[in-house]
C-alpha positions in Angstrom: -12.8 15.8 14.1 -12.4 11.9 13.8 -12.6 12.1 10.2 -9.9 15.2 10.0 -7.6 13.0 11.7 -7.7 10.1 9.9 -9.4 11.1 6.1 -5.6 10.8 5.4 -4.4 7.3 6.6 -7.5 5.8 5.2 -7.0 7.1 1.5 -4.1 6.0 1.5 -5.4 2.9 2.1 -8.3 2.4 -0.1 -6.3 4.8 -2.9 -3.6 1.8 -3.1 -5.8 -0.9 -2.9 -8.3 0.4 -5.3 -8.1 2.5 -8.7 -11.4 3.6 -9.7 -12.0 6.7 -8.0 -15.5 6.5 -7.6 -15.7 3.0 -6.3 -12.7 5.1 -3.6 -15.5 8.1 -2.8 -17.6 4.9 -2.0 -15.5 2.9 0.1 -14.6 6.1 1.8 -17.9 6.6 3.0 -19.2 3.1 3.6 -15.7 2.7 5.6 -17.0 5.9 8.0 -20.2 4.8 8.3 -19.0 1.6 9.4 -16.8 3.3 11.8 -20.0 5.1 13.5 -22.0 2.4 13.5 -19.1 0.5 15.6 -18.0 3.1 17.6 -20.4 1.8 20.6 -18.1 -1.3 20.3 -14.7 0.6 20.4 -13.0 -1.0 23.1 -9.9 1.2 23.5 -7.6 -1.3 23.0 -5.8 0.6 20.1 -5.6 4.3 18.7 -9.2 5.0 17.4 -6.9 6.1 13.9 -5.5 2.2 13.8 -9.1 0.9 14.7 -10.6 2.8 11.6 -8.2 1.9 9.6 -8.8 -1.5 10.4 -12.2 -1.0 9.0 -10.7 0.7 6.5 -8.8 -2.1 5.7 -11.4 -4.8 6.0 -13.8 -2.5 3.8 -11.8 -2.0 1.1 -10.3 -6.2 1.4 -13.8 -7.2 1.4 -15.1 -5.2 -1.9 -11.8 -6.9 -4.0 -12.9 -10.6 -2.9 -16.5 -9.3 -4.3 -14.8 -8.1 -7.5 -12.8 -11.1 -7.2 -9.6 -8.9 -7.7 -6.6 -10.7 -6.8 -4.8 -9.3 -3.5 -1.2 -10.5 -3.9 0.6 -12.3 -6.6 3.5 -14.0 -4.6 4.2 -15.8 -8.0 6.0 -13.0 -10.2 8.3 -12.4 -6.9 9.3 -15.9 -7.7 8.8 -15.9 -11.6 10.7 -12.7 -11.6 14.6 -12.3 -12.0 16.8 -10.1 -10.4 18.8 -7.9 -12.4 21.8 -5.6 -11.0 21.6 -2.3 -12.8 24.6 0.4 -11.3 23.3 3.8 -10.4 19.8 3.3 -12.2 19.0 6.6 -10.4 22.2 8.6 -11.8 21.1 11.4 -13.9 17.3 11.6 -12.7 16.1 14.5 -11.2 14.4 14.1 -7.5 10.6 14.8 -9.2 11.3 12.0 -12.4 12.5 9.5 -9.7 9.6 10.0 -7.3 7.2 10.5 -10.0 8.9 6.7 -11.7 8.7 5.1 -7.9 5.3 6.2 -7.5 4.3 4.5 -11.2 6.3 1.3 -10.1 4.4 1.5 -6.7 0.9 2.1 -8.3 1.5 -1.3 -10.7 2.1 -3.3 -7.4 -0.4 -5.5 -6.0 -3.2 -4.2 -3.8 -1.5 -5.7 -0.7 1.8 -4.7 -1.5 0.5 -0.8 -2.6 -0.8 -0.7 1.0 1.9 -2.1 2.9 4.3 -0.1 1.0 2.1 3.0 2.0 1.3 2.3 5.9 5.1 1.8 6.5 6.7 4.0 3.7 4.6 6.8 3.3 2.7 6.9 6.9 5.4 5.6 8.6 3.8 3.5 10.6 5.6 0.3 12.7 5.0 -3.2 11.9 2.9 -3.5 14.9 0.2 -0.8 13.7 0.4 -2.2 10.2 -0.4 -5.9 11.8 -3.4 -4.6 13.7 -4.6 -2.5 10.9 -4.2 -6.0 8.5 -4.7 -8.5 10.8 -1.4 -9.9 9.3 1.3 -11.6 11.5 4.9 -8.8 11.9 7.0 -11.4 10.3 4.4 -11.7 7.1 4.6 -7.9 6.9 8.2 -7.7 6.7 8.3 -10.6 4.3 5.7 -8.8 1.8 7.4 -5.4 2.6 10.6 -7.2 1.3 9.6 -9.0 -1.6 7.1 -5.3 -2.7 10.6 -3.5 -2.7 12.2 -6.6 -4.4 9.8 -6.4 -7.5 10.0 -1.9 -7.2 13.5 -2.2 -7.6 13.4 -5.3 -10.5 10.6 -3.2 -11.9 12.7 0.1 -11.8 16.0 -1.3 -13.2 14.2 -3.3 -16.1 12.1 -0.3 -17.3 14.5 2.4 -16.5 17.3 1.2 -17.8 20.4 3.5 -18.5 23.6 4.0 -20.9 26.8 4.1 -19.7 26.7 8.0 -20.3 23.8 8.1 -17.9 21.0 8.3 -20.6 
């Protein structure tokens, strides 16, 4: 029952964070097992779906320091410039522009992937997400800023459009 009720929230976790699939069937299971090796120590402080995907978080965090992948690359927000584009999203059908956002999305950092998924796609409120990641509200909403930042930059430079809409 506990794993029908939150297989969901933590795929989407270690699915943004991680792109092998197989190494995601394997965090998947090492992140439950973790989970009922804890549960003795489940203290009821927080919704037993934000405690696993705390683990689920931590799990998946863990195996990309071992495979030393980077977690978030604060410099291209910084190296990167901003570009106004009008109505980049004229003439695009509803299934090319989530199909393109979810491309942009994917090509995000492993942090910002997540983020963008617990509060975007989960809808979850900064004060789950900062449980689940251990990270302080205001840095959420700062890296929630600066993902979209780089989504939009990212979708404007690559998506670019004539003035007939083409």
């Amino acid at each position: 029952m506990v794993v029908k009720n939150t297989e969901r929230l933590v795929a989407q976790i270690v699915r943004k964070m991680v792109a092998n699939q197989e190494d995601q069937k394997d965090l998947v299971q090492d992140i439950y097992l973790k989970a009922y090796q804890s549960l003795p120590s489940f203290k009821f402080q927080s919704k037993l779906s934000t405690w696993i995907a705390t683990i689920a978080y931590n799990t998946t965090i863990n195996y990309l320091e071992k495979k030393k992948i980077p977690l978030c690359d604060i410099d291209s927000v910084q190296e990167s410039k901003f570009v106004l584009q009008e109505n980049v999203e004229k003439g695009i059908f509803k299934k090319e522009t989530a199909q393109i956002l979810n491309n942009e999305i994917n090509k995000l950092s492993p942090l910002y992937k997540t983020l963008i998924s617990l509060y975007h796609i989960e809808e979850l409120p900064n004060r789950e997400i900062a449980e689940i990641t251990s990270l302080p509200k205001g840095t959420i909403k700062s890296y929630l800023y600066r993902a979209r930042k780089i989504l939009k930059e990212n979708i404007e430079n690559n998506y670019k459009m004539d003035s007939y809409g083409q």
